[in-house]
DRENDO-1510 file (C-alpha; in Angstrom, 1 decimal, always signed):
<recs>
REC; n; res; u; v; w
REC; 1; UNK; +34.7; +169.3; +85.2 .
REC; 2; UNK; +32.1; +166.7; +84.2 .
REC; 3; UNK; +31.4; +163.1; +85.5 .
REC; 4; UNK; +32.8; +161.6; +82.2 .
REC; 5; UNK; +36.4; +163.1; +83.1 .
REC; 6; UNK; +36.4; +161.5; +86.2 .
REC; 7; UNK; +35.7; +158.4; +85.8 .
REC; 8; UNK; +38.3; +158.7; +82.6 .
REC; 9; UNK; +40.8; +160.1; +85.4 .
REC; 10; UNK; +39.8; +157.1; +87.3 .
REC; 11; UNK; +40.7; +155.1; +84.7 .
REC; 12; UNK; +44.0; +156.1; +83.7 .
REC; 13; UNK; +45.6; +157.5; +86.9 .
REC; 14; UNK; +49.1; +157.3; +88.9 .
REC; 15; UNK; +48.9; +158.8; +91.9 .
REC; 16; UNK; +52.2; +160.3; +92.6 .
REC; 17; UNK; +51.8; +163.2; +95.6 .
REC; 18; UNK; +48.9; +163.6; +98.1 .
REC; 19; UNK; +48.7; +166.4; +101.2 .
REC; 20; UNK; +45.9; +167.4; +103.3 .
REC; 21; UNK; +44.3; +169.9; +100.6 .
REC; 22; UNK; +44.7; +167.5; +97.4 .
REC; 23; UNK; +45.9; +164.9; +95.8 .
REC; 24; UNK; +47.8; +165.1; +92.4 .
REC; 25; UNK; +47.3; +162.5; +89.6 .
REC; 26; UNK; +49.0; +162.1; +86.2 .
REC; 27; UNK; +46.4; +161.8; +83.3 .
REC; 28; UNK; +47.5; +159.5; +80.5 .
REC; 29; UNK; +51.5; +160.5; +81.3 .
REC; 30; UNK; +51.1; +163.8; +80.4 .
REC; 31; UNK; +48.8; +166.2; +82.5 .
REC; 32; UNK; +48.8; +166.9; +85.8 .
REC; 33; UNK; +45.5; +167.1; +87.6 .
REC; 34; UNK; +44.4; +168.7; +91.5 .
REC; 35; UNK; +41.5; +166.8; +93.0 .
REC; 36; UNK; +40.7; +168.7; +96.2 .
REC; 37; UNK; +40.4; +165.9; +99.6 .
REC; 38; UNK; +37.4; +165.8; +100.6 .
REC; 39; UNK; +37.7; +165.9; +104.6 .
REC; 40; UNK; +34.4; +163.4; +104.7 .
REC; 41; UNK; +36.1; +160.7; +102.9 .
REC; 42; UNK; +38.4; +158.9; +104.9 .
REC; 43; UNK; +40.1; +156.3; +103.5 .
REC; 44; UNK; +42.7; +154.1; +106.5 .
REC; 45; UNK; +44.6; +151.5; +105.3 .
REC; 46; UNK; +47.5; +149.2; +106.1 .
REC; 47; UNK; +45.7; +148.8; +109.5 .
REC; 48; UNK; +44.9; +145.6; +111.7 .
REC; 49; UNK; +41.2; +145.8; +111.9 .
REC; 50; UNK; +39.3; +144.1; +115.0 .
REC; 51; UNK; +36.1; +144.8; +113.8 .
REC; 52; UNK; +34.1; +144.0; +117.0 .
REC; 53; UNK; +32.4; +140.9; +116.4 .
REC; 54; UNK; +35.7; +138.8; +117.4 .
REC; 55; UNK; +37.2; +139.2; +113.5 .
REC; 56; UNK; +40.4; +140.4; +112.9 .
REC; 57; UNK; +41.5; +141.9; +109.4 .
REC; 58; UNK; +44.7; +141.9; +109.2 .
REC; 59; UNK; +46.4; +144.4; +106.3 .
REC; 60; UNK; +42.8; +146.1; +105.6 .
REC; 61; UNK; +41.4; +148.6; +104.8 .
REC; 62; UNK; +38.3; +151.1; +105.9 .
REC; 63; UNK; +37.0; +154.0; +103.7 .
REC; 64; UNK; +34.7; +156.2; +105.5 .
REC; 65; UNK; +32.0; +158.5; +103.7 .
REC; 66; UNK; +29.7; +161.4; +105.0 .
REC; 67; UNK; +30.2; +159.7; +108.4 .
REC; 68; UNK; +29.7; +156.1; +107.8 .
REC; 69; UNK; +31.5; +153.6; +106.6 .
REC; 70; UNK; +31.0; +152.4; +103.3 .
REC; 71; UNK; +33.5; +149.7; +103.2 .
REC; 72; UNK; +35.9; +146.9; +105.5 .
REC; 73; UNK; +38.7; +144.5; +104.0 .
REC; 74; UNK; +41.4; +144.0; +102.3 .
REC; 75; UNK; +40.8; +144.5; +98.6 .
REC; 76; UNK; +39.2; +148.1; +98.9 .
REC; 77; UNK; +41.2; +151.5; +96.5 .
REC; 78; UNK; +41.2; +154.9; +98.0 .
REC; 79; UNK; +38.8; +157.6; +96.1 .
REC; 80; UNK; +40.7; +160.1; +94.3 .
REC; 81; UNK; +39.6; +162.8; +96.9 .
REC; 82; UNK; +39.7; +160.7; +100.5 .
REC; 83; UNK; +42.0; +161.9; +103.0 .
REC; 84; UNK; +44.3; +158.7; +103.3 .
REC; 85; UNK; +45.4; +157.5; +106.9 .
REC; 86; UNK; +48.1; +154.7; +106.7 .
REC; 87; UNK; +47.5; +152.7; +110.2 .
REC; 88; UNK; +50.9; +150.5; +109.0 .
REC; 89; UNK; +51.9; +148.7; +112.4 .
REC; 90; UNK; +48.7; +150.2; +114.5 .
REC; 91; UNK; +45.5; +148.7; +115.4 .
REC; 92; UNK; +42.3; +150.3; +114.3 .
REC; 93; UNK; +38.6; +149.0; +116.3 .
REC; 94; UNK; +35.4; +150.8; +117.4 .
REC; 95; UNK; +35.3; +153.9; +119.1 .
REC; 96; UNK; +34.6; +153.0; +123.3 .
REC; 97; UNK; +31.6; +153.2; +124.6 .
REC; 98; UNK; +31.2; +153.4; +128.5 .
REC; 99; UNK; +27.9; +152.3; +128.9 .
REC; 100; UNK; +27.4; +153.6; +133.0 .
REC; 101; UNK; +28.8; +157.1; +134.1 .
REC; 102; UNK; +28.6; +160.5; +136.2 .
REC; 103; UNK; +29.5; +162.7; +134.0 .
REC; 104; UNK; +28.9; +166.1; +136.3 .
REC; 105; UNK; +31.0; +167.2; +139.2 .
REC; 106; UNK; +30.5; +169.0; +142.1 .
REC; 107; UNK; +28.3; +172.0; +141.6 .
REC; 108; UNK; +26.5; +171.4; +138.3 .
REC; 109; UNK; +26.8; +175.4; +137.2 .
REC; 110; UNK; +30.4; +175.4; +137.9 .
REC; 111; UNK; +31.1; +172.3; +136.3 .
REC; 112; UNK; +29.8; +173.6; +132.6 .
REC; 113; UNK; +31.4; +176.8; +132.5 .
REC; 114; UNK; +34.8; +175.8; +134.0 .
REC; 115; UNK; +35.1; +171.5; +133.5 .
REC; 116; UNK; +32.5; +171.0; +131.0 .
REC; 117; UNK; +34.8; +171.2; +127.4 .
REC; 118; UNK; +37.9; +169.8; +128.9 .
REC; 119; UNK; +36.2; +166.7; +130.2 .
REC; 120; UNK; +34.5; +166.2; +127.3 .
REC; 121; UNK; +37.9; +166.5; +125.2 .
REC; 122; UNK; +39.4; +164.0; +128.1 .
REC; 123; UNK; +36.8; +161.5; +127.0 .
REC; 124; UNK; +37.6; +161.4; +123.1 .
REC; 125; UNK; +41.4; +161.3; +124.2 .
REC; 126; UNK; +40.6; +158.1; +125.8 .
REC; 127; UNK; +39.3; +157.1; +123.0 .
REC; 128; UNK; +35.9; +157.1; +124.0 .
REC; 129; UNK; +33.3; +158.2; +121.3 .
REC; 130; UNK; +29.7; +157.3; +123.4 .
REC; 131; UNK; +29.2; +157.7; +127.0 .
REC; 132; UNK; +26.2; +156.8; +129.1 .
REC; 133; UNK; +25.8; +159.4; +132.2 .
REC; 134; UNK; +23.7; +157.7; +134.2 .
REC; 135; UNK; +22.1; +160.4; +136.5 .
REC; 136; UNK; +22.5; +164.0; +135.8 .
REC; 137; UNK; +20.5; +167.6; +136.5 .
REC; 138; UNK; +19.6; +169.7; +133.4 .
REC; 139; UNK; +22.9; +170.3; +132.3 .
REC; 140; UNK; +24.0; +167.1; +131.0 .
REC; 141; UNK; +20.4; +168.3; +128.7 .
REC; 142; UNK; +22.7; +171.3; +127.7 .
REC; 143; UNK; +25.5; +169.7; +127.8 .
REC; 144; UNK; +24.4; +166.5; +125.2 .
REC; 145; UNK; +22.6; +169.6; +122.8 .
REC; 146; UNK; +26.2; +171.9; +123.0 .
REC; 147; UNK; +28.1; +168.7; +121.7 .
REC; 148; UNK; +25.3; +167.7; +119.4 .
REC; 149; UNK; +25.1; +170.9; +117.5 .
REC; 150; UNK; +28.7; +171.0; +117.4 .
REC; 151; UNK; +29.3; +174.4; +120.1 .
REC; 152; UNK; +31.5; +171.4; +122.2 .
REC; 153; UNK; +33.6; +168.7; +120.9 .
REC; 154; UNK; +32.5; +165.8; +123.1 .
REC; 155; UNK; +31.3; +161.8; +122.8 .
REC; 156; UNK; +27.7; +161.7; +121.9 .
REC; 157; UNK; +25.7; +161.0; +125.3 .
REC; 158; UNK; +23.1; +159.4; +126.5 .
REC; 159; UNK; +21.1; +160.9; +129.8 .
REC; 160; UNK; +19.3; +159.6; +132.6 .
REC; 161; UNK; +17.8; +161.2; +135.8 .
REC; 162; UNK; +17.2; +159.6; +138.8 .
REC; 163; UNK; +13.2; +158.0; +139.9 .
REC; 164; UNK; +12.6; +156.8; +143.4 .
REC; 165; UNK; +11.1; +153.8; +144.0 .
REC; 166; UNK; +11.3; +153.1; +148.1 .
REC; 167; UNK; +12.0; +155.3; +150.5 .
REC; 168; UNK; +16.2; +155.5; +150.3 .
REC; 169; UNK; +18.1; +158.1; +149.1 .
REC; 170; UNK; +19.9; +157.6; +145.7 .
REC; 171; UNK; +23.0; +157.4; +147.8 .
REC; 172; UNK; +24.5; +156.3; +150.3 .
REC; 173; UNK; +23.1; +153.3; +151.2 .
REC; 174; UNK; +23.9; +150.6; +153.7 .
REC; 175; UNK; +26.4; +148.5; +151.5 .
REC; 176; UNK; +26.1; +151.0; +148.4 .
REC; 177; UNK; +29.8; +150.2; +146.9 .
REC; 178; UNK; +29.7; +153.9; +145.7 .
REC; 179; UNK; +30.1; +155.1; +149.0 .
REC; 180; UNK; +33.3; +153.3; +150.2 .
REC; 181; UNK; +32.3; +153.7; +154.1 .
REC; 182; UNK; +33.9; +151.4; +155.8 .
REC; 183; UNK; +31.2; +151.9; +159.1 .
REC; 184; UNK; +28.7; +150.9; +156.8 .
REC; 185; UNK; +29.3; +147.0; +155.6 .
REC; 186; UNK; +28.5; +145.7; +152.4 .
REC; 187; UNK; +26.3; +142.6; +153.9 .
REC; 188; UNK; +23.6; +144.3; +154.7 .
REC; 189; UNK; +19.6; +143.7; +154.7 .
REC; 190; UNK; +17.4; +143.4; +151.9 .
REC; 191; UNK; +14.1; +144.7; +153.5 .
REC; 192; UNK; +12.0; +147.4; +151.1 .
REC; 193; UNK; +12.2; +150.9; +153.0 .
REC; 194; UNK; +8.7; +151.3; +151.6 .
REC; 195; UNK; +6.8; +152.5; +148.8 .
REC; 196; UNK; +6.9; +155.9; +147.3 .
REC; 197; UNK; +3.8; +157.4; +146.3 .
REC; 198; UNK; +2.6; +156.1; +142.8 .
REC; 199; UNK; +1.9; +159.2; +141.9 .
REC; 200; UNK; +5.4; +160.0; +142.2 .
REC; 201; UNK; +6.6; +157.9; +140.0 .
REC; 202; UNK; +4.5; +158.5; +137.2 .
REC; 203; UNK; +4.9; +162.5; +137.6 .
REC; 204; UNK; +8.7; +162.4; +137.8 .
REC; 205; UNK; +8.8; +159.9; +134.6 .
REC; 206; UNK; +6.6; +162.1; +132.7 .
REC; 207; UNK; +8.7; +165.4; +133.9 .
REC; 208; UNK; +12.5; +163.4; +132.6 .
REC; 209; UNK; +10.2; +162.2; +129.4 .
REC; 210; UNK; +9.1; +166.2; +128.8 .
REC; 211; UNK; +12.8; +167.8; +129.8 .
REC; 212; UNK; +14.5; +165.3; +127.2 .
REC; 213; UNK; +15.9; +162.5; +128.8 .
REC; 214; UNK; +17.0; +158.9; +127.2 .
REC; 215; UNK; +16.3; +156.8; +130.7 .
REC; 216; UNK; +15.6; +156.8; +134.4 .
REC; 217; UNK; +17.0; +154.9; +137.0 .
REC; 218; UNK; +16.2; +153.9; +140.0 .
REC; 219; UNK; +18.3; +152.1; +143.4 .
REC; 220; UNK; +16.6; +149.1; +144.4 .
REC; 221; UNK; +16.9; +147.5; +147.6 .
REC; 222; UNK; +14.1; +145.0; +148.2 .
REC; 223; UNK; +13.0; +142.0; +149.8 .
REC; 224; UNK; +11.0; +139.6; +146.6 .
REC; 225; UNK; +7.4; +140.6; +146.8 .
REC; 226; UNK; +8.1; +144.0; +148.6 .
REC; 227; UNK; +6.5; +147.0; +147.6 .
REC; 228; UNK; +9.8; +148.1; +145.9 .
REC; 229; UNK; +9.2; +145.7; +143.1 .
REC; 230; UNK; +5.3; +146.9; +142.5 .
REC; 231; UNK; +7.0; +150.3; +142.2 .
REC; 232; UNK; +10.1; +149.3; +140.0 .
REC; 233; UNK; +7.3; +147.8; +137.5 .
REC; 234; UNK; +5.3; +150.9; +137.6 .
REC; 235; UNK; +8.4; +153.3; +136.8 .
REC; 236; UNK; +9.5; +150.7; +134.3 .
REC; 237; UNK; +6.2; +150.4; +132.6 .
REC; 238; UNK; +6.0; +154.4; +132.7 .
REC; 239; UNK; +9.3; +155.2; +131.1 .
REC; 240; UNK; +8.5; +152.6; +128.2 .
REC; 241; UNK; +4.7; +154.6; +128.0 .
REC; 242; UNK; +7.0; +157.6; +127.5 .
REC; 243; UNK; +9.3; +155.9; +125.3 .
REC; 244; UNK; +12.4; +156.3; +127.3 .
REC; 245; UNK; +14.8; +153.1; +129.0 .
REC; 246; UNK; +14.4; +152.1; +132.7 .
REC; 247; UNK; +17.8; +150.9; +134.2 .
REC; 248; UNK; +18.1; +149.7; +137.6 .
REC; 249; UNK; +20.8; +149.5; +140.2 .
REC; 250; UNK; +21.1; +145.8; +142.3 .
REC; 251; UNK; +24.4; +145.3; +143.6 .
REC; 252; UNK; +23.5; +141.7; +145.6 .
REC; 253; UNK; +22.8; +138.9; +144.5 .
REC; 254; UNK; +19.3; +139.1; +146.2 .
REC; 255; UNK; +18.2; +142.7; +144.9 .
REC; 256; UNK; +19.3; +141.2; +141.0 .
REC; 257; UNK; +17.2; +138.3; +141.2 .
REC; 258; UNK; +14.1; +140.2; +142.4 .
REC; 259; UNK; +14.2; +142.8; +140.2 .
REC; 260; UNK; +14.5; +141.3; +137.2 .
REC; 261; UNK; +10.7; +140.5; +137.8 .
REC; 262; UNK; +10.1; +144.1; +136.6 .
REC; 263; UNK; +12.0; +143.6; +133.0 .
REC; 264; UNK; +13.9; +146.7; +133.3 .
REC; 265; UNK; +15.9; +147.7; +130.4 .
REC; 266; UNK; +19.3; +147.2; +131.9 .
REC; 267; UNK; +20.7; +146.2; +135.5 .
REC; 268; UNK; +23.8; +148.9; +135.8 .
REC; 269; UNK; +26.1; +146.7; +138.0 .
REC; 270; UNK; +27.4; +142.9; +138.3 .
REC; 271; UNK; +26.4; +141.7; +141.5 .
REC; 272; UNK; +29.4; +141.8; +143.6 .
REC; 273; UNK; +27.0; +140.9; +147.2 .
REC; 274; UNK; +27.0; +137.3; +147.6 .
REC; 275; UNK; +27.5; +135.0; +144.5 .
REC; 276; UNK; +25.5; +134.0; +141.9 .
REC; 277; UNK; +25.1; +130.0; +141.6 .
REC; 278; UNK; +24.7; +128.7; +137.7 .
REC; 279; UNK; +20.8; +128.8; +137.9 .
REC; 280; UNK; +20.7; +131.6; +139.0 .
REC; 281; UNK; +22.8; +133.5; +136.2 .
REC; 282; UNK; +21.0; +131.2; +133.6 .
REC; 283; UNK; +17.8; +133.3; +134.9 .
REC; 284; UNK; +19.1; +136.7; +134.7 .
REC; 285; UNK; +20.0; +135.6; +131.1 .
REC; 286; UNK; +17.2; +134.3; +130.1 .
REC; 287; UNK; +15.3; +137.1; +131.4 .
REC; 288; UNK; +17.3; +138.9; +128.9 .
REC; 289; UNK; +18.7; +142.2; +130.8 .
REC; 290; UNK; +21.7; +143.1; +129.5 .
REC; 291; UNK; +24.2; +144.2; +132.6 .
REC; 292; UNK; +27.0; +146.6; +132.8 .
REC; 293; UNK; +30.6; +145.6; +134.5 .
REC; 294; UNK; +31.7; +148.1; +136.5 .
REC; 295; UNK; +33.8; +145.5; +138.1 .
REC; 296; UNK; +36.6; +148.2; +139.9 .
REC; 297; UNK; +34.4; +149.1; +142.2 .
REC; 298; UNK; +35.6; +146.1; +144.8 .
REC; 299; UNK; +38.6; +145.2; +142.9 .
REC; 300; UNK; +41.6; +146.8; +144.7 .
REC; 301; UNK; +44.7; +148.4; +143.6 .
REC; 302; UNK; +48.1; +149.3; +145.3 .
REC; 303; UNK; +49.6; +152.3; +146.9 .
REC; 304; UNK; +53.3; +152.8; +146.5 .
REC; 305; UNK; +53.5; +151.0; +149.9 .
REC; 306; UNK; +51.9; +147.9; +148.1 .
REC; 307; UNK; +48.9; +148.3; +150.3 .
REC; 308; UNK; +45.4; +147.8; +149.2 .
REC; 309; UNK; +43.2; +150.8; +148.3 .
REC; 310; UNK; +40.0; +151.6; +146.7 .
REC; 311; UNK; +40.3; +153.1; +143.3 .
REC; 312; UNK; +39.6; +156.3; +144.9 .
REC; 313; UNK; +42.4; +155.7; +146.9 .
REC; 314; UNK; +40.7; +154.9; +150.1 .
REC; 315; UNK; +41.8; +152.0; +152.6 .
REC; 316; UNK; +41.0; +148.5; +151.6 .
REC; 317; UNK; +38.7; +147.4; +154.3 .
REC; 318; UNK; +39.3; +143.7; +154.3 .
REC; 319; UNK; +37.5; +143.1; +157.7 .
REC; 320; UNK; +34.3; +144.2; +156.5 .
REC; 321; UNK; +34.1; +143.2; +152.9 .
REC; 322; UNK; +32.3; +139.5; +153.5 .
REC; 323; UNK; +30.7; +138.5; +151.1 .
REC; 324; UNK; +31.2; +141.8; +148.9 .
REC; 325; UNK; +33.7; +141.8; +145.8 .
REC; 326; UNK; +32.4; +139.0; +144.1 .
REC; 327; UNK; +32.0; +140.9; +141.0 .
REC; 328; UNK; +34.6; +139.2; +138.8 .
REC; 329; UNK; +33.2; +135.7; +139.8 .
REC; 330; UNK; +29.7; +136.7; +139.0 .
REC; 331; UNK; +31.0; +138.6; +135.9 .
REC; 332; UNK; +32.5; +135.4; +134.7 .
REC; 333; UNK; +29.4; +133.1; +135.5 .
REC; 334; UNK; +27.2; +135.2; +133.8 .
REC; 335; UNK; +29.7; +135.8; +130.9 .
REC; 336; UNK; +29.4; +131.7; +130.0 .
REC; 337; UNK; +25.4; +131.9; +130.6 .
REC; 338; UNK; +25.7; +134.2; +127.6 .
REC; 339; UNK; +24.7; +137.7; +128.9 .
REC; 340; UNK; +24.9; +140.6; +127.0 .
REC; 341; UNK; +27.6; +142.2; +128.7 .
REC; 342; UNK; +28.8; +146.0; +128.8 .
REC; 343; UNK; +31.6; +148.2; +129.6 .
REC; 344; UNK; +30.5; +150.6; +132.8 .
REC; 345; UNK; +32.8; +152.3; +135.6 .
REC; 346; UNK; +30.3; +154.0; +137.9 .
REC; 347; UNK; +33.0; +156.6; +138.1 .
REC; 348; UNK; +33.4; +160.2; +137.7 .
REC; 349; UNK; +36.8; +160.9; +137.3 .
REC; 350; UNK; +39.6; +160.8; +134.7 .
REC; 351; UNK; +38.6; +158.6; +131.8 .
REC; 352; UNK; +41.7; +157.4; +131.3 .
REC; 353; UNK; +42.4; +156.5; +134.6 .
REC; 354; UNK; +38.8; +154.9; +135.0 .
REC; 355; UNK; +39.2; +153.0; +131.7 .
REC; 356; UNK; +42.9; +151.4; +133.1 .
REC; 357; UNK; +41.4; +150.6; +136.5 .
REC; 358; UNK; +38.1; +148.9; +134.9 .
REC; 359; UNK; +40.5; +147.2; +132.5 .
REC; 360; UNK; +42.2; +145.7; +135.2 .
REC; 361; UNK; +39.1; +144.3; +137.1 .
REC; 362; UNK; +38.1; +142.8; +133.6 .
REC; 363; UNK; +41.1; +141.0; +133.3 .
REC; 364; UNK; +40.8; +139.3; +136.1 .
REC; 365; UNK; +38.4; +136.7; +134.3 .
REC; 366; UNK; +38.5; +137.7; +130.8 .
REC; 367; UNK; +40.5; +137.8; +127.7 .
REC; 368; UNK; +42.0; +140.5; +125.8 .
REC; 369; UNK; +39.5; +139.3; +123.1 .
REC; 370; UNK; +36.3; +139.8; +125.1 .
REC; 371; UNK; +37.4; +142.4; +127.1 .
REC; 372; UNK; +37.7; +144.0; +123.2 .
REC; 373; UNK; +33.6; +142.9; +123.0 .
REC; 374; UNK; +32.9; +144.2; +126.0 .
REC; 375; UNK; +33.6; +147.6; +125.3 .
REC; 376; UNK; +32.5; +147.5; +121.4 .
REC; 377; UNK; +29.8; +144.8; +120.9 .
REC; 378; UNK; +28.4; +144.2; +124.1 .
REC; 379; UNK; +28.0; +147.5; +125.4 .
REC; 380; UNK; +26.6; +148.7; +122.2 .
REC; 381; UNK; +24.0; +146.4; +122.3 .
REC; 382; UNK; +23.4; +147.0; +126.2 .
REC; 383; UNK; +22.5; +150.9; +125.7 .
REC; 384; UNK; +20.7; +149.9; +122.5 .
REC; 385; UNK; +22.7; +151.2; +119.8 .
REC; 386; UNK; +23.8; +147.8; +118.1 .
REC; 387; UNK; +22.4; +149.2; +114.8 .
REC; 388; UNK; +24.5; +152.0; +115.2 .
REC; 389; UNK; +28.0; +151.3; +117.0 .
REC; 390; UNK; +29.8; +149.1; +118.1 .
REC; 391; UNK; +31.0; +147.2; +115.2 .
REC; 392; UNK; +33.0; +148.5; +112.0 .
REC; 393; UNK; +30.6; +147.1; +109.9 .
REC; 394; UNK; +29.4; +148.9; +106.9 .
REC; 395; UNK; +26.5; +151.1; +107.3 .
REC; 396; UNK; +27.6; +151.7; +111.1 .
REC; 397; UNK; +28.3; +155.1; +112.1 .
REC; 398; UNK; +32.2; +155.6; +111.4 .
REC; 399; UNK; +33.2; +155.6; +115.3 .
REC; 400; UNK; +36.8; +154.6; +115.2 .
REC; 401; UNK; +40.3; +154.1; +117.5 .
REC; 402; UNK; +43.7; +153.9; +115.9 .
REC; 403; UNK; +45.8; +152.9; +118.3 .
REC; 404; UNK; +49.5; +152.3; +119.0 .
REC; 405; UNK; +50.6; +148.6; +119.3 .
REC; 406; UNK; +47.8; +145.1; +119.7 .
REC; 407; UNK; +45.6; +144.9; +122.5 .
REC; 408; UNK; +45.1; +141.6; +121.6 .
REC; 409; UNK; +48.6; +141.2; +123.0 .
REC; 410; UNK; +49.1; +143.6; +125.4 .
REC; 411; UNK; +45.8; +145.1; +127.0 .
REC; 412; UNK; +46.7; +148.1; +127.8 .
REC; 413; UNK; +47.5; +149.0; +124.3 .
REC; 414; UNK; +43.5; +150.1; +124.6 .
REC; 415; UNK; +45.7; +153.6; +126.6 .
REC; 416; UNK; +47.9; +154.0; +123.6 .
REC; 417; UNK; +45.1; +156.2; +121.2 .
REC; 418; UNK; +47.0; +157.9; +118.0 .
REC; 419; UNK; +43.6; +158.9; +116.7 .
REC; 420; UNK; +39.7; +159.1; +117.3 .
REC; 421; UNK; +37.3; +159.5; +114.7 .
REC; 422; UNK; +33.7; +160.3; +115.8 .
REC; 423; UNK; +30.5; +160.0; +113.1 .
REC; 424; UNK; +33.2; +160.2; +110.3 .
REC; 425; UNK; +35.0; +163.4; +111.9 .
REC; 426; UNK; +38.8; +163.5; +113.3 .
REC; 427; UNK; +38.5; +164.6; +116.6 .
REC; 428; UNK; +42.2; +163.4; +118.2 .
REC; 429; UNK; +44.8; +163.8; +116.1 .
REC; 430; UNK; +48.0; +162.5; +117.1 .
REC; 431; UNK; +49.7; +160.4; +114.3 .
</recs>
């Protein structure tokens, strides 16, 4: 069949069946006429749209082609051959993005042959279509090239592996919020532990640079002017030599505001040490770091006894907290300043469950709204993919929720996902 008849069946069509495999059309009355759906044209309509950038469409429409989208609004006619999703009375936005995780569990080996493809499926049932794992062994190399090549259904990832900088372990610091030891309180010194070798740095950049890796990060805990911060700038300005990101965690007040001196691509955590006064988030901002939430990680929730517990279900420890959990405050502060903000759990469990318990800690200070831009918008931009994600926008790459009910209304509508599309492809199906 020839161009010339399709654009005359375009002219002169009634579209009166449509399935899976094909649509049927009427040609002038009289003939009918199979077109076969083409599974990378995606058509979704009768849909509230929040596109990301704080519009909502309301009654619109989205076609999607070869894994883009090609159009957003309300005036838009499904091709003859799209696969045609009615969103009537569901709410359609960007795919998530959580812009700071641990992906990998336990012993690394294990965890691919036995965790690896369920977890991956757990994040796209969350609705999450981009996932930054912050630091990783080789497998999360494997792992990113399994789901890239299509051998895995998974989020696409971004991978970092870790770079000292002093002479601390990675973990387990004195006040590292990660740890959850209540013998070890979060107020805690801010002296450099020394210098590693420079040497070191620059061979471990250049061995994540040769093995593959998006970023390195680093745990900073400095005094300003210690030697931490001459080593922070020479891992930063290594990575960017090597063309990959440099991220950094700072969870006080005092670490953030030192090592921002170094310009590192991202600072992975709000400060939730000590609060920030209004100068001193203006700086961070006009530094311009973008900065991830991960605000659950002093936020408590409830047992069934109504006490308070870590999210990891650990004893609140009230007594030793001080000046720790500040997070939200900061969050907010910063927030007004006009940082570019981003979605991050520091978590390595369930994404659902991470996703309701960082929702939570968000809500604390922000709106549905921004929470909304947090995940989509802010985060994309934070991880560097603005051109990409983030927003559905045409030209983007067609990462997309459908979702049950208005999160605009009810947050935790963001749990209710009917359907994830990733780069154009139905990947949860459950409209």
């Amino acid at each position: 069949m020839n161009s010339r008849f399709f654009i005359s069946i375009a002219a002169t069509f009634f579209l009166f069946s449509c399935s899976d495999q094909s649509a049927t059309v009427s040609v002038d009355g009289d003939q009918d006429v199979e077109i076969p759906i083409d599974e990378s044209t995606l058509f979704i309509t009768n849909a509230s749209i929040i596109v990301g950038t704080g519009e909502v469409i309301q009654g619109g429409s989205i076609l999607i082609e070869d894994g883009r989208i090609s159009e957003v609004g309300t005036n838009e006619v499904a091709p003859l051959n799209a696969r045609v999703i009615n969103a009537l009375g569901k709410t359609v936005m960007p795919g998530f993005i959580e812009g700071h995780r641990h992906i990998i569990q336990g012993n690394p080996d294990e965890w691919m042959a036995n965790r690896a493809e369920a977890n991956m499926q757990e994040f796209l049932e969350a609705g999450f279509t981009t996932v930054l794992s912050a630091i990783d062994g080789p497998q999360i190399l494997e792992l990113r090239r399994m789901i890239n090549e299509g051998e895995m259904a998974g989020p696409r990832l971004l991978t970092g592996t870790f770079v000292p900088v002093n002479a601390l372990p990675p973990t387990g610091q004195q006040g590292d919020p990660a740890r959850f030891d209540q013998s070890r309180p979060p107020e805690r010194p801010t002296e450099s532990a020394g210098a590693i070798p420079d040497q070191v740095i620059i061979d471990t950049v250049q061995n994540a640079a040769d093995a593959g890796y998006d970023m390195v990060k680093t745990v900073v805990t400095v005094t300003p002017g210690g030697p931490a911060i001459e080593s922070l700038k020479l891992m930063v300005s290594e990575a960017h030599r090597h063309g990959l990101k440099a991220i950094v965690h700072a969870v006080s007040v005092t670490d953030a505001m030192a090592v921002i001196e170094a310009q590192p691509d991202h600072l992975v955590h709000t400060p939730h040490i000590m609060q920030l006064t209004e100068e001193q988030a203006q700086t961070i901002v006009d530094a311009g770091i973008p900065m991830m939430s991960t605000l659950s990680t002093f936020v408590p929730f409830f047992d069934e006894n109504n006490q308070p517990i870590f999210r990891d279900a650990q004893p609140y420890p009230w007594n030793t907290l001080n000046s720790a959990g500040q997070g939200p405050v900061n969050a907010r502060l910063l927030w007004e300043a006009g940082i570019v903000y981003g979605f991050g759990t520091d978590t390595s469990y369930l994404p659902r469950d991470t996703l309701k318990h960082e929702l939570k800690a968000l809500h604390l200070t922000f709106s549905e709204l921004d929470i909304i831009k947090i995940m989509t918008t802010g985060t994309a931009e934070a991880i560097w993919l603005q051109d990409e994600i983030g927003t559905l926008e045409s030209g983007k790459a067609a990462d997309i929720v459908i979702l049950e009910g208005n999160p605009l209304e009810d947050l935790y509508d963001l749990l209710k996902v009917n359907m994830v599309i990733k780069g154009g492809e139905i990947v949860v199906n459950k409209m």
